[in-house]
Every structure is written in C-alpha cells, then in structure tokens.
C-alpha positions as CSV (number, residue, x, y, z in Angstrom):
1,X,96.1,75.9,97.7
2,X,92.9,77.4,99.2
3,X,93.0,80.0,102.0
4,X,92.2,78.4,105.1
5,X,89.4,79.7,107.0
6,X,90.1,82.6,109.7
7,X,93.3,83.1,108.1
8,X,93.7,87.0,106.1
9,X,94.1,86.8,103.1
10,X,97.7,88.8,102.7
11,X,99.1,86.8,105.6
12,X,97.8,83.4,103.5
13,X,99.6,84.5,100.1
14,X,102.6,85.5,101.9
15,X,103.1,82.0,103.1
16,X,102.3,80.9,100.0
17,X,104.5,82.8,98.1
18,X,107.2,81.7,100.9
19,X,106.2,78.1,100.3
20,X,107.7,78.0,96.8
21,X,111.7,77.4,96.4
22,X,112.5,79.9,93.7
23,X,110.1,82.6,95.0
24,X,111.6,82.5,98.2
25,X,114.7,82.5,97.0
26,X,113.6,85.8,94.4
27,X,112.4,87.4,97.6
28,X,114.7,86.7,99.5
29,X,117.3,87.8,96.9
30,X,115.3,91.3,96.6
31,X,115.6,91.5,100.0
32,X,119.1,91.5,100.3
33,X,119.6,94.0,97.9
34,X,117.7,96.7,99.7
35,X,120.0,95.8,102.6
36,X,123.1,96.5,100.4
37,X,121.7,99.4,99.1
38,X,120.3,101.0,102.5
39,X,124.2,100.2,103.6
40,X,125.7,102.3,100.6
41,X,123.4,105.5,102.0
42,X,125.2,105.6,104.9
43,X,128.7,105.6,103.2
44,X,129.3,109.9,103.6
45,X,131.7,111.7,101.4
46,X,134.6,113.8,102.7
47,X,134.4,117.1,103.9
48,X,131.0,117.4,104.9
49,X,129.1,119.5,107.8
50,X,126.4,117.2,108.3
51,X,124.8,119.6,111.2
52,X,125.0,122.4,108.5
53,X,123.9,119.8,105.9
54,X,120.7,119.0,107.8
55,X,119.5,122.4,108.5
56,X,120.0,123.5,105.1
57,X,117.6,120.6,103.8
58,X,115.0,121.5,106.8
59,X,115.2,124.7,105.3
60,X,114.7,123.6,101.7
61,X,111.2,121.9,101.1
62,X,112.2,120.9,97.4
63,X,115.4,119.1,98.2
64,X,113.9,117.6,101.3
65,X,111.4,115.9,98.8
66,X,114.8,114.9,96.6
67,X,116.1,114.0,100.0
68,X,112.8,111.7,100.4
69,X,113.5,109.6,97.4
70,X,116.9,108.9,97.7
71,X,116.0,107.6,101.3
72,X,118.1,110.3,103.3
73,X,121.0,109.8,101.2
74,X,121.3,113.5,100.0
75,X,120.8,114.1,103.9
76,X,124.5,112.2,104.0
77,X,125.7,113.2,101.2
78,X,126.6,109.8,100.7
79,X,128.3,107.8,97.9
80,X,124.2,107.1,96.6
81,X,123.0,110.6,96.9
82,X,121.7,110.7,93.5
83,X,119.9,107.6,93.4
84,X,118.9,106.2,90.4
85,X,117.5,109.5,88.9
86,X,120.8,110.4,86.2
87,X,119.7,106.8,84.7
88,X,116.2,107.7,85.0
89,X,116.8,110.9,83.0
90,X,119.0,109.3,80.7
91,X,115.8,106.8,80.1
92,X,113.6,109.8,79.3
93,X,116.3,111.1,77.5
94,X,116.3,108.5,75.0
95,X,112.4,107.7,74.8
96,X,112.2,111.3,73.7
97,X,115.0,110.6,70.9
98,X,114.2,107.4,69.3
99,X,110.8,108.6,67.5
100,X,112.7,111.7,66.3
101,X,116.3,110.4,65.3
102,X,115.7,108.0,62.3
103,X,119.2,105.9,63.6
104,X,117.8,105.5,66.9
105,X,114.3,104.5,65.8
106,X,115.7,101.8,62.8
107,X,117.9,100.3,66.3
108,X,114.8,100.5,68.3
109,X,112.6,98.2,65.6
110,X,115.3,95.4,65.4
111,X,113.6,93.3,68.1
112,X,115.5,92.5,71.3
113,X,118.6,93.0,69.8
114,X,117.8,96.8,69.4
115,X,116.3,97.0,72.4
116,X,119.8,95.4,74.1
117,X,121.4,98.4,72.0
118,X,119.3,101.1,73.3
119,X,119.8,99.8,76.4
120,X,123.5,100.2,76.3
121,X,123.5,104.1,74.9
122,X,121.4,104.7,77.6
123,X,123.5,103.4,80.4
124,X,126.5,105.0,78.4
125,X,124.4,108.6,78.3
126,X,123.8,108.3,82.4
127,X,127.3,108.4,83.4
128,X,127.8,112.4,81.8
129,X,124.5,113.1,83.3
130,X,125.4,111.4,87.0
131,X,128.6,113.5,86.9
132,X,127.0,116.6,86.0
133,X,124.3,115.9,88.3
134,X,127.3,115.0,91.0
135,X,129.1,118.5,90.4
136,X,126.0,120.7,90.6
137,X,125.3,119.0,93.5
138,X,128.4,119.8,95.1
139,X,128.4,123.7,93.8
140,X,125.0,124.1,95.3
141,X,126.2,122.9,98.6
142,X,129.7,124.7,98.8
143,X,127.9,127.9,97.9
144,X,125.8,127.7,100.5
145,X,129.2,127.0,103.0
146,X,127.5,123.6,103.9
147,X,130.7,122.0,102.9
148,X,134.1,123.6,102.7
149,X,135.4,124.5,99.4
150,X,137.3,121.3,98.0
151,X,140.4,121.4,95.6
152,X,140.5,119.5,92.3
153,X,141.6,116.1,93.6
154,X,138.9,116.4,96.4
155,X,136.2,117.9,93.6
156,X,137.2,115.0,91.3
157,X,137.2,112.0,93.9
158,X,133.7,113.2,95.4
159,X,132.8,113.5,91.8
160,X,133.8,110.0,90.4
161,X,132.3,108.4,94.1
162,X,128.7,109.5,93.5
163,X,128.6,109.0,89.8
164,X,129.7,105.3,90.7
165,X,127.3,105.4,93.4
166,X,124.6,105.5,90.7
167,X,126.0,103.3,88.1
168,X,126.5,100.7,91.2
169,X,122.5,101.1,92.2
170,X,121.3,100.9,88.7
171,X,123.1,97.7,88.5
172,X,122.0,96.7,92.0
173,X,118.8,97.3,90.7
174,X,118.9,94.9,87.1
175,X,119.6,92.2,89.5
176,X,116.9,92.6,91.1
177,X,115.0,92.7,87.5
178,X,116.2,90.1,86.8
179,X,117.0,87.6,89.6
180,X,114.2,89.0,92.1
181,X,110.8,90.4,91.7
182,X,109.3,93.5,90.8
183,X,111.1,95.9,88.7
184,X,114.2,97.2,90.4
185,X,115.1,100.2,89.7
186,X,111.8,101.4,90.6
187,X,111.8,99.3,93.8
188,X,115.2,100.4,94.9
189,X,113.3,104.1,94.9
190,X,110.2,102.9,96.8
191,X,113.1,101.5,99.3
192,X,114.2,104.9,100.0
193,X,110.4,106.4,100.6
194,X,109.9,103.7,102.4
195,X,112.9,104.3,105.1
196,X,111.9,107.7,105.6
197,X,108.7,106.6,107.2
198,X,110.1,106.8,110.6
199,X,111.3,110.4,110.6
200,X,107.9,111.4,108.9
201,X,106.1,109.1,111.8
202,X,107.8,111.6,114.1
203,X,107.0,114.8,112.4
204,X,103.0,113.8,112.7
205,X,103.3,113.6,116.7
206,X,105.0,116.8,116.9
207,X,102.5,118.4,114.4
208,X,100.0,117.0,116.8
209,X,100.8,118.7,120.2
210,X,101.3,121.5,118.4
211,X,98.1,121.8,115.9
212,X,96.1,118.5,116.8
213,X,92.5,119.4,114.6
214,X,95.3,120.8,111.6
215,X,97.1,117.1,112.2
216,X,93.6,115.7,112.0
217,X,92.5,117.6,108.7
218,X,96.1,117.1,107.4
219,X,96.2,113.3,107.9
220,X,92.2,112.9,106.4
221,X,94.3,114.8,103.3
222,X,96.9,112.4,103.1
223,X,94.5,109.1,103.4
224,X,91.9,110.6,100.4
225,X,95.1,112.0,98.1
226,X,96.2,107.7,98.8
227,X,93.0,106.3,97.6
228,X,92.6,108.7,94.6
229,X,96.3,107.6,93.5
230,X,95.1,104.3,93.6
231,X,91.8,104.9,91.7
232,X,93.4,106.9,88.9
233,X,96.4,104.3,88.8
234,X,94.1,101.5,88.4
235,X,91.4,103.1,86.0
236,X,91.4,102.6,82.0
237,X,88.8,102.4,79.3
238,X,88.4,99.2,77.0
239,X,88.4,99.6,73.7
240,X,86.6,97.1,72.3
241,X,88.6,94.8,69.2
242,X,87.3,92.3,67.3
243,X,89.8,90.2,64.9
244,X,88.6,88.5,61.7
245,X,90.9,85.3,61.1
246,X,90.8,82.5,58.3
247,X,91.8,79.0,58.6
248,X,92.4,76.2,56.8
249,X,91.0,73.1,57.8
250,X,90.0,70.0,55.9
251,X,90.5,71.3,52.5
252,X,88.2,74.5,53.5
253,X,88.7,77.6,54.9
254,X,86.7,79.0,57.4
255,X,86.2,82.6,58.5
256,X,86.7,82.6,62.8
257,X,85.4,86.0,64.7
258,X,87.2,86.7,68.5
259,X,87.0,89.9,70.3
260,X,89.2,91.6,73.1
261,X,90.1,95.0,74.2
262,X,92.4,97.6,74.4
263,X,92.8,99.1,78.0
264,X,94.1,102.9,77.4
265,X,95.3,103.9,80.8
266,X,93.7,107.7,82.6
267,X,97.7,108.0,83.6
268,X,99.7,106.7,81.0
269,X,102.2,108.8,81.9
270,X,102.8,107.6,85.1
271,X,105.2,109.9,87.4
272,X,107.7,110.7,84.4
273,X,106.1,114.2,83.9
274,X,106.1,114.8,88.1
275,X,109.9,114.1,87.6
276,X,110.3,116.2,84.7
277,X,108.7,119.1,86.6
278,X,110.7,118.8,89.7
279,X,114.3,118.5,87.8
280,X,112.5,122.4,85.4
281,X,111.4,123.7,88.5
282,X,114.9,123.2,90.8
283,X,116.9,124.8,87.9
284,X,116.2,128.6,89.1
285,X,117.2,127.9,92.6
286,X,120.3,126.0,91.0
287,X,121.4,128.9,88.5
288,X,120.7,131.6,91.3
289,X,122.5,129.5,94.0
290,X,125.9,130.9,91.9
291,X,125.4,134.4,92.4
292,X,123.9,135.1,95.2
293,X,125.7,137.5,97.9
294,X,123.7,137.3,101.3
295,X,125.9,140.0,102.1
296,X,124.2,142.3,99.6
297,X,121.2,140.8,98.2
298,X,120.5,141.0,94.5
299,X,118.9,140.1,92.0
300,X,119.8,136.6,91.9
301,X,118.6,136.0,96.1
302,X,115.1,137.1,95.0
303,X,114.7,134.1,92.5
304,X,116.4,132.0,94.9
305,X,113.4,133.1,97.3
306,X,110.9,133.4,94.5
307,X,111.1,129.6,94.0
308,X,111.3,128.3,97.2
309,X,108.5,125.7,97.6
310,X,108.1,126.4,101.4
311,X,107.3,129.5,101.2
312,X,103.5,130.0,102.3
313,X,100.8,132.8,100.2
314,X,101.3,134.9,98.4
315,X,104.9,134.0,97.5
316,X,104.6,130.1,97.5
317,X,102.0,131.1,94.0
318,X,104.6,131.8,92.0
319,X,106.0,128.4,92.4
320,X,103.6,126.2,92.4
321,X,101.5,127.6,89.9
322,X,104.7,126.8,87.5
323,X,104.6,123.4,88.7
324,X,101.3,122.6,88.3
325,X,101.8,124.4,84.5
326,X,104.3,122.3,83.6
327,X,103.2,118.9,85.7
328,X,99.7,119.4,83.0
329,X,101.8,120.0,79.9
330,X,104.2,117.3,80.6
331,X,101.8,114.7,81.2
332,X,100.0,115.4,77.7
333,X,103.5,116.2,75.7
334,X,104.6,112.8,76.8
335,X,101.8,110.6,76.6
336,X,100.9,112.0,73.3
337,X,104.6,110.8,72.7
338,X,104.4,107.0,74.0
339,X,101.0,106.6,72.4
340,X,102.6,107.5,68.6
341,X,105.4,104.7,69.3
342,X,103.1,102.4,70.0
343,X,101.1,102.4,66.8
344,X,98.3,101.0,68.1
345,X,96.0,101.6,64.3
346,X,99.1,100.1,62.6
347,X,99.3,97.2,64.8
348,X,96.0,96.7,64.8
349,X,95.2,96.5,61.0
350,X,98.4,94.4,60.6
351,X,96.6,91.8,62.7
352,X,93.6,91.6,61.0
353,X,91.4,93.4,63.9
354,X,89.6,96.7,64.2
355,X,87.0,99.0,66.4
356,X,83.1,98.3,65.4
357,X,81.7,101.1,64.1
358,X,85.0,102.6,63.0
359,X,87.0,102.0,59.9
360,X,90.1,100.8,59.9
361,X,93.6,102.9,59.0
362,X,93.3,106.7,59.3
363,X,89.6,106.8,61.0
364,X,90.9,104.5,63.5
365,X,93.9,106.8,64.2
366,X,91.6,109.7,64.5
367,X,89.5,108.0,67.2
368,X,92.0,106.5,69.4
369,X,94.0,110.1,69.2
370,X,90.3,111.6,70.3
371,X,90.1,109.1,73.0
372,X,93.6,109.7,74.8
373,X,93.5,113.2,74.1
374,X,89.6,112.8,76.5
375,X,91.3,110.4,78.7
376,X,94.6,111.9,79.0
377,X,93.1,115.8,79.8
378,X,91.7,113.6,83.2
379,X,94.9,112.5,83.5
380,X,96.8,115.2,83.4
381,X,94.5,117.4,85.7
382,X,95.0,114.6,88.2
383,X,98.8,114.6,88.4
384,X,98.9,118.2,88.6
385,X,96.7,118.5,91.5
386,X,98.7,115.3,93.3
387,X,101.6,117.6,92.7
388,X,100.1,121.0,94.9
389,X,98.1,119.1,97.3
390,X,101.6,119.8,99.4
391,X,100.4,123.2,99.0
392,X,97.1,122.8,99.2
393,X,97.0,121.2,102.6
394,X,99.3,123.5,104.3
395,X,96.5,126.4,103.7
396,X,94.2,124.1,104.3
397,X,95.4,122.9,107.8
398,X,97.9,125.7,108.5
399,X,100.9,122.8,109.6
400,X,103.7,123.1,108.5
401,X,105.8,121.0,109.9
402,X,104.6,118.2,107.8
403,X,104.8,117.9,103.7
404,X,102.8,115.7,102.1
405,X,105.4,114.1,99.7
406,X,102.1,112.9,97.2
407,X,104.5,112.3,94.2
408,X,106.6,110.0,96.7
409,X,102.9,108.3,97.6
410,X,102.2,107.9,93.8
411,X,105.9,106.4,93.3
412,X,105.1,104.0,96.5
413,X,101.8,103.3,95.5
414,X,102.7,102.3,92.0
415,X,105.3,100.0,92.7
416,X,103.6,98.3,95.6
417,X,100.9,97.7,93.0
418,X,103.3,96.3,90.4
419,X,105.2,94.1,92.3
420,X,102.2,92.7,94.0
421,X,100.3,91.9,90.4
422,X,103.9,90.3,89.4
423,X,103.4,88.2,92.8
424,X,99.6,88.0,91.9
425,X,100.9,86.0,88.6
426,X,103.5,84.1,89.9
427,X,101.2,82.6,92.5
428,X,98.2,82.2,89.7
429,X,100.4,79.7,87.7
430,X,100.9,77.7,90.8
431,X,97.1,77.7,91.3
432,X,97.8,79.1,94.7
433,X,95.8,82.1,95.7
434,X,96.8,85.7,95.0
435,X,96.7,88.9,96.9
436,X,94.6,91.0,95.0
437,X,91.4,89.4,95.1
C-alpha cells in the first residue's frame, strides 16, 4: 500500500501497521502489558516513609538514575523496584560462563534445545540474585532511617514481594517476546524511561527560570549526545565475503561465485558494559552505607561521600573518572568475549566462504581480531564519554537541577530502533510501506 500524498510518513505506517489483524492485535497486546506493568509500580511495600524516601533519592544522583529505569518504582519502593535488572545480571552472568565452563558451552552447542536449557539456569540463577538484590536494597534504605527497621517476618515478606516482582516482569516481558512486538524485556525498561518524562519535562522549566542560557546550552547537550547515540548505534563496517559453491546439474558440476558481507558493529557491546559499570561503581556506597555513624563520621562516611555522583569538581573526579575506566574496559572485555563465541573464521571456512586478499583459517582470525579490536577502541571511547556527559554538562552549563540520564537515552534509543526495524519487517512482507525509509 503506497503512502498517500500529504500524508507523513510515520502517521501513514502506523495506520498501516493498524490495518493488519494480527499486528494490531501484537500491538495492542504490548500495549496492555505496559499498562499491567506501570500498575505493579505503584503497588508500595509496607513500612515505608515515602517523604523520607523521596528526598533521599533527590539526594542521591546514582540511585535517581536506577530510580529512572525502573520508571519510579524504586521511588515507591514498590513490589517492581528492581525491575528486570537481577535477570539481566543473571544473563550476563551466564554469557560470561558458557565459553569458560566446558558443561555450559557442550549445552549451549545443542541447538535450540540447549539454548531452552540455558535459558532455564538462567531464570533459575535470577531468583538468588533478585533476593539478594531485594535485601541490600532494603539494608541500604533502613540504614539510612528511610524506613523503620523491620523484623524477620516483615524482612522476609518484603523480601519474597520484590524478588516476585521481578520474576513476574521478566515473565510479563517473554509475553510480550513472544505474543507482541519488540523484545520485551528490554521494552518493559524503555517503559519505565519513558514514564519519567513528565517529571524530567518539569525539571527543564524550573532549570529555566532559574539558569535560562545554562537550560539552553544543557538542552543543545542533550539533542547532540541523542543524535550521536543514534550514529554510533547504527554504524558498522562490511566485511566483504565471497563463497565458492559447487553444484551438480545435468551430469556436471559447476563452480557458482556469490558475495555478501559481514557487518561488525562500532558498539557491539551495546549498554551491557554501562550496566556493569553502574552495578561496580554503586558497590562502595553499598558497603559504606553499613558502617557509617553520622554521629561521628569515619572512615566509612568519606567513601560514602567519595562516590557520590552528584558531587560537583574536584570531588565528583574521583567518581567518574572510575566510571569512565571501567565503562572503556568493560566494553572491550566483553565484546572481545561475544566476538570469540561467535566464531566467525570457523563459521566462515565451514561454509565454503572467505575475505579477498586474506587466507582463510588462522590469517582470517588475525584480521577480523585486528578489525574489532580498531572498531571496538571507537566503540568503547564512545560509551564512556555517553557515560560522563552527565558530568560533563553540569560544568559545562553550571545546572544542576537537571541530569542527563545518556545511558537511559542509549537504552531508549536502542529499543525504539529495534522495535521499529521489527515493525519495518513486518510491514515489508506485506508490501506495505515501512518507517524507516
């Protein structure tokens, strides 16, 4: 179906995409799960001070931004205030295991039914984490008097509510996998940025009586750190392939020559590292939280200050130097990981193909190692700085009142981008026109 004249081209595929019986009815689906989910973050948990609550995440730049993700649900401390991120660890978990525990890896080569398997032990290793996750949670806030110290039943039923909080979203979010579009456990995140719009709306109209050229600076910040996301998302370099194949026709065999590509992603990565950093980086404040006495400050309230990701020059170096460190190591440790699993000079020379120019077998191996090493160097300098332009653009503009959450832009970003390619497809099958063009 052809776009008809005058008409944008978004509005156009939308109605398209409404057009179709079982696209509407995956939308439609997806949509209703977001509604059940944004209902479960306002289910609170007993015993909780939510006036103390809220000032102690104003005051807290780092949980604010965990806050961000979970689409105010920490805020609540609600049944969902973990999210999805005890199954998202347990996913990273296991991707780092299976290459290095010879079990693991002979379950993961068994085709889909391995895959099912690993699948399973992974869903299995989330529930630990979630309650671990859960307790910590609530020892963090009891120390700071934000909610009153509970007893074991209390301790245990909070405990056992938000770790089935999280199993209940990640299953929320495999229906929408699998019944609805998109990928859901990531959409089910990008739900939660995308409900703290408002407040953030807010935030930029107050920053603007009070610092209007800062807001102005700040928001020209926010709109270039959005397209870069989006050009470093997007951006790969082809590899070119050519495959040598013999057939048999007619009582001969003939020799047939095709070429393709391999696209290596600039961040193949994606936001796993930026996670990875932000769970190393709140462990300090974590430990500390246990001992300090703000009676008698120690030792222990000068980390606890020492990492504090709101804190402004000099102090704010500390911390955000070691995130930036460990955003760049992450990203190289784990691509350098997900590259060896997928055995691309293997794969290649079992299907008869290989790069011209370069010999197949160990000389291909050493060039597409040289190549991702190149590409992934870019890629890695890019996440890192996407991780302190928070940083940056405070001393930049001097407003503070305002964060820019860029790892919650390159979550949002990415999955917008995803889901609208899955769309794209759908709609290109049907021969009716896409979005992305």
């Amino acid at each position: 179906m052809q776009q008809k004249e005058g008409q944008p081209r978004l509005i156009s595929a939308m109605r398209d995409a409404f057009s179709l019986p079982d696209l509407r009815q995956r939308l439609l689906f997806t949509f209703g799960i977001l509604v059940a989910f944004r209902f479960l973050v306002h289910v609170p948990l007993p015993g909780v001070d939510l006036a103390a609550l809220k000032e102690f995440f104003d005051q807290n730049a780092l949980l604010g931004m965990l806050d961000l993700f979970s689409g105010g649900a920490m805020r609540n401390f609600s049944i969902a205030a973990m999210g999805v991120y005890p199954y998202i660890t347990s996913s990273i978990i296991m991707q780092l295991l299976v290459p290095v525990i010879p079990s693991l890896q002979a379950i993961s080569q068994q085709g889909e039914s391995g895959q099912r398997r690993i699948n399973r032990i992974t869903h299995f290793l989330a529930v630990p984490l979630a309650a671990l996750q859960a307790y910590s949670q609530l020892a963090l806030l009891t120390s700071q008097s934000v909610i009153a110290r509970p007893d074991g039943l209390t301790t245990l039923t909070i405990i056992m509510s938000m770790t089935a909080g999280t199993i209940l979203l990640v299953w929320l979010g495999e229906l929408i996998t699998e019944r609805g579009i998109g990928n859901g456990i990531s959409i089910i995140i990008f739900a939660g940025i995308v409900a703290s719009l408002a407040e953030s709306t807010a935030r930029i109209g107050l920053a603007f009586q009070e610092n209007p050229i800062g807001t102005i600076v700040f928001g020209i910040l926010g709109a270039v750190t959005l397209v870069l996301i989006v050009v470093f998302i997007e951006a790969h370099r082809r590899i070119p392939v050519q495959y040598a194949r013999s057939t048999f026709r007619a009582g001969r065999m003939y020799r047939q020559s095709g070429s393709t590509y391999i696209p290596l992603r600039v961040n193949t990565a994606g936001m796993i590292p930026l996670i990875f950093a932000i769970a190393m980086m709140q462990l300090p404040q974590l430990i500390a939280s246990y001992f300090m006495n703000p009676q008698a400050p120690n030792f222990w309230d000068g980390l606890y200050r020492a990492f504090d990701a709101s804190a402004g020059l000099p102090q704010g170096l500390l911390y955000w130097g070691l995130y930036f460190l460990l955003v760049f190591g992450f990203t190289f440790f784990y691509t350098m990981v997900i590259f060896e699993q997928m055995s691309l000079p293997r794969t290649l020379q079992q299907q008869g193909g290989f790069v011209p120019g370069v010999r197949p077998g160990k000389s291909t191996s050493d060039y597409l190692n040289a190549i991702i090493k190149r590409l992934t160097f870019g890629g890695a300098m890019f996440l890192a700085i996407v991780a302190v332009m928070p940083f940056l653009a405070r001393i930049v503009t001097g407003v503070s009142v305002l964060t820019i959450s860029s790892t919650a832009i390159l979550i949002a970003v990415g999955v917008a981008l995803d889901t609208m390619k899955q769309l794209e497809s759908q709609l290109t099958m049907r021969r009716y026109d896409g979005f992305l063009k």
